[in-house]
C-alpha positions in Angstrom: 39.0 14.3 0.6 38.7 13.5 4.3 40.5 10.5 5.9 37.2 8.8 6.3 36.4 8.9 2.6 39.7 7.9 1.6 39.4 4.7 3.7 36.6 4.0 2.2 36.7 4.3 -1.4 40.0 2.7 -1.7 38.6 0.1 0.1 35.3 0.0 -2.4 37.7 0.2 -5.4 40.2 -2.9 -4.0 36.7 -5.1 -3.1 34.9 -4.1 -6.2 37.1 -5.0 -8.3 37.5 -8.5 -6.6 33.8 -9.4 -6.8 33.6 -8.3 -10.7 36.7 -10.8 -11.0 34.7 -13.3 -9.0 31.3 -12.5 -11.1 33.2 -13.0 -14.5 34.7 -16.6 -13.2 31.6 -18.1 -11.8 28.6 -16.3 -14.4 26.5 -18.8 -16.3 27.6 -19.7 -20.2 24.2 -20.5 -21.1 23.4 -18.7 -23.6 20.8 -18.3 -26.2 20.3 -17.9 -29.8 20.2 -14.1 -31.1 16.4 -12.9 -32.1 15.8 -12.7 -35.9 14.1 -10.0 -37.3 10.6 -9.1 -35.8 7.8 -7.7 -38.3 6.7 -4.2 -37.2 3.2 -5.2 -36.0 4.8 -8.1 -34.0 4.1 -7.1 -30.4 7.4 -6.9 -27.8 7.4 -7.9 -24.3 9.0 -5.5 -21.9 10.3 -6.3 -18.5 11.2 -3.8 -16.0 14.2 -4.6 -13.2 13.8 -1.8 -11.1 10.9 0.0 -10.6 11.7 2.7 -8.1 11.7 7.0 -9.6 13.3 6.6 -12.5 12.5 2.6 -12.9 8.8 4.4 -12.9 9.3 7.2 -15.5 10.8 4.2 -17.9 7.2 2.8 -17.3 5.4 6.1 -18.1 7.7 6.5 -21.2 6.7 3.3 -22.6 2.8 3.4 -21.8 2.8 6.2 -23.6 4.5 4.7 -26.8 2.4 1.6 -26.6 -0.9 4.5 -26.3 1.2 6.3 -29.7 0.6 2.6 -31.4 3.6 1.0 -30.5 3.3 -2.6 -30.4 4.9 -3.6 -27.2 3.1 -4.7 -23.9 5.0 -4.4 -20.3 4.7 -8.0 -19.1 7.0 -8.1 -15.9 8.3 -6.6 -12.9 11.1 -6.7 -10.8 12.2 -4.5 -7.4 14.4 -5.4 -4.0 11.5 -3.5 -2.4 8.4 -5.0 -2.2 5.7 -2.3 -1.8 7.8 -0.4 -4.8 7.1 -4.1 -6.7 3.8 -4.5 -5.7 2.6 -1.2 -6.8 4.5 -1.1 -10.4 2.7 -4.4 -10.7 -0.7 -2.8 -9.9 0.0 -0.1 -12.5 1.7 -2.0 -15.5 -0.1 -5.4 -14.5 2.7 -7.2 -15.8 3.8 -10.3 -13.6 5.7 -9.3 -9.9 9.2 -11.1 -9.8 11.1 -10.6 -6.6 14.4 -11.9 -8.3 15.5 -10.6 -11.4 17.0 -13.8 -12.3 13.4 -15.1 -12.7 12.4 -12.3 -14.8 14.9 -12.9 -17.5 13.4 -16.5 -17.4 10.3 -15.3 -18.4 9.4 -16.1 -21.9 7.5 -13.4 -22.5 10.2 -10.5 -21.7 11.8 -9.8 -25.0 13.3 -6.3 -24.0 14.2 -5.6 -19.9 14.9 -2.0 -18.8 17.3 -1.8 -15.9 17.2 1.0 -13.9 18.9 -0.4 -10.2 21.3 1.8 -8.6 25.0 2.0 -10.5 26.5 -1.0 -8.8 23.9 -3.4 -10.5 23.5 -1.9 -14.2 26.7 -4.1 -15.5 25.8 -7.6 -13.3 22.0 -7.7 -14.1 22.6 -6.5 -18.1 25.0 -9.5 -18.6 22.4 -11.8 -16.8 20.0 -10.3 -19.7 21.5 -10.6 -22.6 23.1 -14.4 -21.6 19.8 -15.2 -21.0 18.4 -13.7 -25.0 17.2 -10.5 -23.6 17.7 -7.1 -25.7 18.3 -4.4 -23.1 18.0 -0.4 -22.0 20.4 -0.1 -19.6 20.2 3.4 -17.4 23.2 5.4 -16.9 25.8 5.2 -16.0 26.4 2.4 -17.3 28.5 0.9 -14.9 30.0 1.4 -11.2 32.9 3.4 -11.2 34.5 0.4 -10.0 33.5 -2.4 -12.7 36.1 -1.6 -15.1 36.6 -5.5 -15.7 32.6 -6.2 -15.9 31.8 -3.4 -18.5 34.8 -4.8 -21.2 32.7 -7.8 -20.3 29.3 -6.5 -21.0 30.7 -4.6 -24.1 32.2 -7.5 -25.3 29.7 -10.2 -24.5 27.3 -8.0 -26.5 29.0 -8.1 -29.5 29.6 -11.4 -29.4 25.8 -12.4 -29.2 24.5 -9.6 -31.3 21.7 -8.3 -28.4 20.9 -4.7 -29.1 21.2 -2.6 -26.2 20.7 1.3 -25.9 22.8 2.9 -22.7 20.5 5.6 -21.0 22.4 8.7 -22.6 19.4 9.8 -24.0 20.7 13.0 -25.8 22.0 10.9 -28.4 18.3 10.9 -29.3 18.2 14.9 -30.0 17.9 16.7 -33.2 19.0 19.2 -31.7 22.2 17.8 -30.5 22.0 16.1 -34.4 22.5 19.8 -35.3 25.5 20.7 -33.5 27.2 17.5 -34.9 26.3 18.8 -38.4 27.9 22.0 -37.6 31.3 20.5 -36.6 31.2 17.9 -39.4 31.2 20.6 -41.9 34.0 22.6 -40.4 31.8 25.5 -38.7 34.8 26.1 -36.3 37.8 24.3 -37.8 39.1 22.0 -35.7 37.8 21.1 -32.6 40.2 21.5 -29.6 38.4 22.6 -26.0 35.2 21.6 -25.0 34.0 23.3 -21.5 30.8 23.2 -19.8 29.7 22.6 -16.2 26.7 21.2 -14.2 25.2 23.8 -11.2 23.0 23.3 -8.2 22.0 24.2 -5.1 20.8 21.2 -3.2 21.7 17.7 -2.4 18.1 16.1 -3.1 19.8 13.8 -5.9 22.2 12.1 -3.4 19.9 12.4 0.0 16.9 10.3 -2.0 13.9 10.5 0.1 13.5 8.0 2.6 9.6 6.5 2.7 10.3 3.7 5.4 12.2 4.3 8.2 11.3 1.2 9.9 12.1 -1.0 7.3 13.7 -3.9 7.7 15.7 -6.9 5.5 12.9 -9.7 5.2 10.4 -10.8 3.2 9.3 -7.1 2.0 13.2 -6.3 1.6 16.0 -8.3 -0.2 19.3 -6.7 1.4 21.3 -9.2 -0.5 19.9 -8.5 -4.1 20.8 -4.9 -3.4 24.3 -5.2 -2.2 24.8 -7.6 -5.5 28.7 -7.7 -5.7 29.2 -4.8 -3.2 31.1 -5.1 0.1 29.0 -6.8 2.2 28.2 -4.7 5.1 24.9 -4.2 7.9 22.2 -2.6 6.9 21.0 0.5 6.9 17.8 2.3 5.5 19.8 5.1 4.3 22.0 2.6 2.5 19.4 1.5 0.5 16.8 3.9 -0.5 19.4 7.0 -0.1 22.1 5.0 -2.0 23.5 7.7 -4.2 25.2 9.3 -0.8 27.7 6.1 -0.9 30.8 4.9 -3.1 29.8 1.3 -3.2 27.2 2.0 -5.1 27.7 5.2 -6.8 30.3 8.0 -8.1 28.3 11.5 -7.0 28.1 14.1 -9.4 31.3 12.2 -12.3 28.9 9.1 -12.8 25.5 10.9 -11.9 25.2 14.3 -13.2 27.9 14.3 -16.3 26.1 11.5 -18.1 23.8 14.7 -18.8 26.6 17.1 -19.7 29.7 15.0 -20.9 27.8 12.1 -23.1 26.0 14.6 -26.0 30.0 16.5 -26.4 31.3 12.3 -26.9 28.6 11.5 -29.3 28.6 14.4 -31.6 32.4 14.7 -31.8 33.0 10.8 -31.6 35.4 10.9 -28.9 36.5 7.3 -27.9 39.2 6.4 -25.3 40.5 9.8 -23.8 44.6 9.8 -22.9 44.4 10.7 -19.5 42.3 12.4 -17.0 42.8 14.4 -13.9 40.1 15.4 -11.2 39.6 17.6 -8.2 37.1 18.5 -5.9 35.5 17.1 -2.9 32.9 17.5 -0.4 32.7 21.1 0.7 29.7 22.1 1.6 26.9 18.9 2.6 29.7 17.6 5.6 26.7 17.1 8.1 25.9 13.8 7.6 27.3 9.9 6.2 27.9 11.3 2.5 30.7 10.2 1.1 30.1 11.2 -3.1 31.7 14.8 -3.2 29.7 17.7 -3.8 32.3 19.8 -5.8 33.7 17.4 -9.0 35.8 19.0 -11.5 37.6 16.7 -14.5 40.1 17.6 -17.4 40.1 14.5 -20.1 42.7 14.5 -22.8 42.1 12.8 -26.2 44.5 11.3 -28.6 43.2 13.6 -31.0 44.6 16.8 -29.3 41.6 17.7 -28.2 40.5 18.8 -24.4 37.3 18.2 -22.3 36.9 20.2 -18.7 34.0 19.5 -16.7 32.8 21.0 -13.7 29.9 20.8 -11.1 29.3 22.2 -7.8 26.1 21.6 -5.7 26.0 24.8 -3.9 25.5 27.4 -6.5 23.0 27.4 -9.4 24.3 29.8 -11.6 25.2 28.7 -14.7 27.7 28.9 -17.8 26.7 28.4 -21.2 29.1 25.6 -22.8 31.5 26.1 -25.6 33.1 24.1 -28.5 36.1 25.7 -29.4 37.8 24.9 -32.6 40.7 26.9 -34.4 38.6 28.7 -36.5 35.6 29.6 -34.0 33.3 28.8 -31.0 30.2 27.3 -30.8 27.8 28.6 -27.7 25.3 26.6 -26.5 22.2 27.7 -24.5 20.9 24.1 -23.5 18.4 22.1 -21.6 20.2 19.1 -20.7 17.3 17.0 -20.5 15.7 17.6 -23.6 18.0 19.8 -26.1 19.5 22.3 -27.4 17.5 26.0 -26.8 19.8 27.6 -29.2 23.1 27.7 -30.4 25.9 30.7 -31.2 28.7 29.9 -34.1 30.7 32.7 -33.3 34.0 32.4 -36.3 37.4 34.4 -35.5 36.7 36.2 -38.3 33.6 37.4 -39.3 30.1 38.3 -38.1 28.1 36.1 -34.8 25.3 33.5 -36.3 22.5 32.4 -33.8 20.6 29.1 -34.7 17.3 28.5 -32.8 17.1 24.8 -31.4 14.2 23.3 -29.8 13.2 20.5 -26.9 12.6 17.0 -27.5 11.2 14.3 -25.0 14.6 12.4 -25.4 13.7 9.4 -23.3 10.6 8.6 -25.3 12.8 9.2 -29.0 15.3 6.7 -27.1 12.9 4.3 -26.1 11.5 4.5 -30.0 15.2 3.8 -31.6 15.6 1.1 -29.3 12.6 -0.9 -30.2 12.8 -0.3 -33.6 16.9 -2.0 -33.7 15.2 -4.7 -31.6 13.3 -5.2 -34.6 15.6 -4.6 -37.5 18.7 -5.5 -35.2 20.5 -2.6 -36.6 22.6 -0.5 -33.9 20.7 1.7 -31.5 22.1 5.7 -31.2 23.4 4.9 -27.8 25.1 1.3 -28.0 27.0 -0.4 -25.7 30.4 0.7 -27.7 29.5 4.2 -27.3 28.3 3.4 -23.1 31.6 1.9 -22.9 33.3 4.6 -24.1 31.5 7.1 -21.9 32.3 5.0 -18.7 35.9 4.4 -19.1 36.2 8.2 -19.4 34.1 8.9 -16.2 36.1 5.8 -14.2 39.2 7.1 -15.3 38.4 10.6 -13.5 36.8 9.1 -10.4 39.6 7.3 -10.0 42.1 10.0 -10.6 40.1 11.5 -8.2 40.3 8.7 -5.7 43.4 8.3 -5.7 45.1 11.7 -6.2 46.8 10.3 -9.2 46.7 10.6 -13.1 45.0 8.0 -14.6 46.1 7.0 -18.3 44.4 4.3 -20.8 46.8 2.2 -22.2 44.8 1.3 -26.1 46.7 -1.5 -27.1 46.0 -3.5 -23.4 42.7 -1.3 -23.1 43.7 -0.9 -19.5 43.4 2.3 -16.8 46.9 2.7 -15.5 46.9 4.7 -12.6 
């Protein structure tokens, strides 16, 4: 890690930190009551903050389900940007907000979807749920910096019993349902490594496409509601609309691309709170221009159950390694699709002869969409819930940070604190 980057994300780390304290001391305690229980032909209201690529395919996913019979009707809009607003507004005809905050006061929204960039998931979801909203909140489910705000989101959701799926969709997969079944009934004895990576060549997913190079803060572009509790600095278009390239908003490939990879080996062998983590990697090959996410991320997590994690990811070579579960007693082999399942699965036992299982693809993001609206209804937990999202991110800010700051970072359980 450069000098440049170091500067910088210590300095997004001190001030992040600082503005979540600031959020938690001066955030409204209005709240109101929890929903009851909503018959199944009783239609939902769904608001959307965020409306930008994958703010869109949330609204494709859910036009869809209402087309399947699902009674739900997308009724408002939200976006910093407002030719992005305008035309999700054309499209869902639900009512154009330019301030979230007026959204959520919208009567009519029973369920938002927040898909901002990282920095804004936490902020806007406890707005949601103070204000009587159940919510989908994208992945990650926090900043990398936020540590404070999500224990506040996790808790404050407890508390007053909203229902809110994280955006870990593969939580959603038979397949992955499969693999769980497998390890539950001993297929490998027990469980002690888990490897698998995430390979590209390309840096589309940090350099986001640019539509408006002219653009300007103003009436078509609310600087301020994008920064939210980020370090306040000038604008710049690539800041917003190629936002993944920068620490004050995002993590690169730990908080972006391991959601994929990392979240479906948490669920199905419920890992909590790892021990420790330790990362490496940096940016080796996209140096040309302001990025400051690495391109090469690699992370070892450590569980109190004995039990290992590694993760790795490079953007500059697409070749890729199938995963493994190792237990004492065998391996498990995974050929997957990361977006939509399991392709098929090897148990291969230390003794014995090799077992292939077919597995299959499933449109994850629409099963995820249908648990969550059914909980909204019965209020029963969703597969992805805001325990599980919290678990998930502590593990990925405690690697970031180990990253950052070229140190070990432990969690403490009985504080539930990231010593670093």
């Amino acid at each position: 890690m450069n000098q440049k980057q170091n500067r910088i994300s210590r300095r997004g780390f001190i001030q992040g930190t600082a503005a979540g304290t600031a959020y938690l001391a001066t955030a409204s305690t209005v709240m109101v009551a929890p929903r009851n229980i909503l018959g199944a032909n009783e239609r939902l209201g769904i608001g959307f903050i965020g409306v930008g690529g994958r703010g869109m395919s949330h609204v494709a996913t859910v036009q869809r389900l209402i087309k399947d019979g699902e009674a739900a009707q997308i009724v408002a809009v939200n976006d910093a940007y407002k030719y992005r607003l305008d035309e999700a507004a054309k499209i869902t005809r639900g009512k154009a907000y330019r301030r979230h905050v007026d959204l959520l006061e919208d009567k009519n929204v029973d369920v938002v979807c927040i898909a901002t960039p990282d920095r804004l998931h936490v902020p806007q979801a406890l707005d949601a749920i103070r204000a009587g909203k159940d919510v989908y909140c994208e992945k990650p489910m926090g900043h990398w910096c936020q540590f404070a705000l999500s224990k506040q989101f996790f808790e404050e959701t407890q508390k007053l019993k909203r229902v809110v799926q994280i955006g870990n969709q593969a939580n959603s997969s038979p397949e992955w349902g499969k693999v769980k079944d497998l390890i539950q009934q001993g297929a490998v004895g027990r469980v002690q490594h888990v490897q698998a990576g995430f390979y590209r060549y390309g840096d589309w997913g940090e350099r986001m496409p640019i539509p408006d190079r002219e653009a300007r803060p103003g009436p078509e572009l609310d600087w301020e509601a994008f920064l939210g509790d980020a370090p306040k600095v000038p604008f710049t278009v690539d800041r917003f609309f190629s936002w993944r390239k920068y620490l004050d908003y995002a993590g690169g490939p730990c908080t972006d691309l391991f959601p994929h990879v990392f979240t479906p080996f948490v669920n199905v062998l419920g890992l909590k709170f790892p021990s420790l983590a330790v990362a490496s990697g940096g940016i080796f090959k996209y140096s040309n221009y302001d990025r400051e996410v690495p391109d090469t991320f690699n992370m070892c997590l450590d569980y109190p159950n004995q039990l290992s994690v590694v993760m790795v990811c490079t953007l500059s070579n697409e070749y890729q390694t199938d995963p493994a579960i190792r237990g004492d007693e065998g391996t498990i082999v995974l050929q997957t699709d990361w977006s939509s399942g399991v392709d098929s699965l090897t148990i291969i036992p230390r003794q014995g002869a090799k077992k292939t299982i077919a597995g299959g693809r499933t449109d994850t993001t629409y099963a995820h969409w249908k648990n969550l609206l059914g909980c909204v209804r019965s209020r029963q937990k969703p597969v992805s819930d805001v325990a599980f999202g919290f678990h998930v991110q502590v593990a990925l800010n405690m690697a970031l940070l180990s990253f950052l700051r070229k140190k070990v970072a432990q969690f403490d359980p009985a504080t539930q604190e990231i010593i670093l």
